[in-house]
N, C-alpha and C positions, 0 to 999 in steps of 0.2 A: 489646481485642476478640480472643480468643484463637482457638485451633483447632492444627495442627502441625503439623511434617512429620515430628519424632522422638518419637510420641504415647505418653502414659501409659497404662497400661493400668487405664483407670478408667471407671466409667459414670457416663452426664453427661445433665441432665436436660433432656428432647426435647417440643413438640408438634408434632401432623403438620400439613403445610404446608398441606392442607384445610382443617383447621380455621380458620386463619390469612385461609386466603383468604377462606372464610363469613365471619369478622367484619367484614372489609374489609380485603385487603392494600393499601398503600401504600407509595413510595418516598419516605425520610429520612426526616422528623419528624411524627409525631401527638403534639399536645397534648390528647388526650382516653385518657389510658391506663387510664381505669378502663372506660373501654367493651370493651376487651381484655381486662385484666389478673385481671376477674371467671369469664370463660370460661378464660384460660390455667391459672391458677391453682386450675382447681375439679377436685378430686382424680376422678381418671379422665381427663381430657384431657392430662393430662401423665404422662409413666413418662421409664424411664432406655433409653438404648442403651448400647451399649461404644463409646469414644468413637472409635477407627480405623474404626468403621464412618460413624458420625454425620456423620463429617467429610466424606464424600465422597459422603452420601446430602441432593440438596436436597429429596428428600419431607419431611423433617422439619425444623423448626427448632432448636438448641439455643437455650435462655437463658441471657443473658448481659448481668447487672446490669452498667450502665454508671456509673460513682460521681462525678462533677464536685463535687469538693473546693473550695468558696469561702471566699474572708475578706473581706466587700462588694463590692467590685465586681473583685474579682481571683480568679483561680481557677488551683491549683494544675495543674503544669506538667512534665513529662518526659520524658527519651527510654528507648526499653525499648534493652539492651544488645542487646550479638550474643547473647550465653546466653538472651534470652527465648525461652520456648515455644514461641511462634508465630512462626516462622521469616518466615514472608510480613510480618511486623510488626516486625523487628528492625532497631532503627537508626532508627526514623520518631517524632516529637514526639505526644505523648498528651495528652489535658485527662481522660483516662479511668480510672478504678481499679475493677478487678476480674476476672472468671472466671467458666469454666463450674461449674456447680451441680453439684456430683456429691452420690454418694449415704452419704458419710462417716456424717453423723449422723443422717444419716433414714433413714424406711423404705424400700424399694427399687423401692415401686410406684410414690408417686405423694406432690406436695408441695400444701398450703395455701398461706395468703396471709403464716403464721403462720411455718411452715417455712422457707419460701421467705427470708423478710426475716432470719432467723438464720442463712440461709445466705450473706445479703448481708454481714453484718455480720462473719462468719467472714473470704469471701474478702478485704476491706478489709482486717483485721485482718493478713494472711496479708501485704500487700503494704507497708504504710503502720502507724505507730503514731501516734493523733493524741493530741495531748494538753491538751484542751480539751473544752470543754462542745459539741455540734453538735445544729443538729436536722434531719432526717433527713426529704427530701420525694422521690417518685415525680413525676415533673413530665413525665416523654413515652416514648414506643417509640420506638425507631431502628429504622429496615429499610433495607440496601442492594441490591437483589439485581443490581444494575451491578459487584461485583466477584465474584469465585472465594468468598473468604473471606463474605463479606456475605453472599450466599445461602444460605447455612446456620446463621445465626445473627438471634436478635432480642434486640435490645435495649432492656434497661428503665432509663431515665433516671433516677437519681434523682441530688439537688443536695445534697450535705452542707454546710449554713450554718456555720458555724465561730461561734465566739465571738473566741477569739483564732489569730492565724495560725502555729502550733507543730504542725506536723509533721515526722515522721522516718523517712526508707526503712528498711523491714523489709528488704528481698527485692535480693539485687545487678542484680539484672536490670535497676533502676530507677536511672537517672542522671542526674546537672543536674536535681534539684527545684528547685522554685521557683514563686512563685506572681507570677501576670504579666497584666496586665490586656489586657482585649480588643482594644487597640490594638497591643500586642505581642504578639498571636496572631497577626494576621491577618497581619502584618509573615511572620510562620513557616510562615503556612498549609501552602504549599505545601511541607513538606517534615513535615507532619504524615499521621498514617492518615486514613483515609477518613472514620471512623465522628468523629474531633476536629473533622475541617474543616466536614462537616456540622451541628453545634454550634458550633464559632464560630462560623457563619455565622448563628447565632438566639441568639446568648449571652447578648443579653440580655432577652428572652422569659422564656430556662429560667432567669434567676435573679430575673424580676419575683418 
């Protein structure tokens, strides 16, 4: 669950926090993401900001694919280094892969549902190389707005089902992988980010 304090100068894809609210704002988990994810996602309700601004503006929300890496009942596992990005988030245990949406390979107004999931697939790519067959499900929204970080970000939950459990960090930032069943999270909770503990706390919901 990204955002910085040493920000790249890039634009990163926003809806306004109105909108968010009309559909029905909620704190932690919704399991009905396509009631959202149809309005988020419909080109016009979403464009880019520059992301030093994004960050410290709650009218907006940025997106930001949340990726839980499974192999049955175990779900891959991390700590972001001191070098990660998001400084407020360095050093704390993750069940999460991924980033803000920028505007690399798209156009610069506004993303699909089409776009959007190419974009997911990029940032994963960018963090993790997996090397296995997976299939690839949206299963909830995350909303925090109880932290700094959390209010300006929403989260789209998706659960990468793994075939075989062969994964490999791309990105140094990512340290102690491993994949660790929900007993052994909760064990960790407490020294995990917000947006993880939230998810363990339903882990196994998001992986029925």
């Amino acid at each position: 669950m990204p955002g910085s304090v040493n920000l790249p100068s890039e634009n990163i894809l926003v809806v306004k926090r109105s909108l968010f609210d009309e559909l029905g704002a909620f704190q932690g988990l919704t399991f009905d993401p396509q009631r959202y994810l149809r309005a988020l996602l419909s080109r016009g309700n979403n464009f880019f900001l520059p992301r030093a601004a994004a960050e410290n503006d709650p009218t907006h929300k940025q997106i930001i694919p949340y990726v839980i890496v499974a192999h049955r009942d175990r779900v891959l596992y991390y700590v972001r280094g001191k070098k990660a990005g998001e400084q407020r988030l360095a050093a704390k245990g993750s069940i999460g892969i991924g980033g803000h949406m920028n505007d690399t390979d798209e156009s610069l107004f506004a993303w699909d549902e089409e776009a959007y999931r190419a974009g997911v697939q990029r940032e994963v790519n960018e963090e993790i190389r997996i090397e296995t067959t997976f299939d690839n499900r949206i299963v909830a929204l995350l909303n925090d707005d109880a932290t700094e970080v959390g209010r300006v970000h929403l989260g789209v939950v998706h659960v990468f089902k793994l075939d075989e459990p062969k994964v490999e960090k791309r990105e140094a930032m990512i340290t102690n992988l491993e994949f660790l069943a929900r007993e052994a999270l909760l064990k960790r909770r407490a020294t995990l980010e917000t947006w993880s503990q939230l998810c363990v706390d339903q882990l196994e919901k998001l992986l029925a």
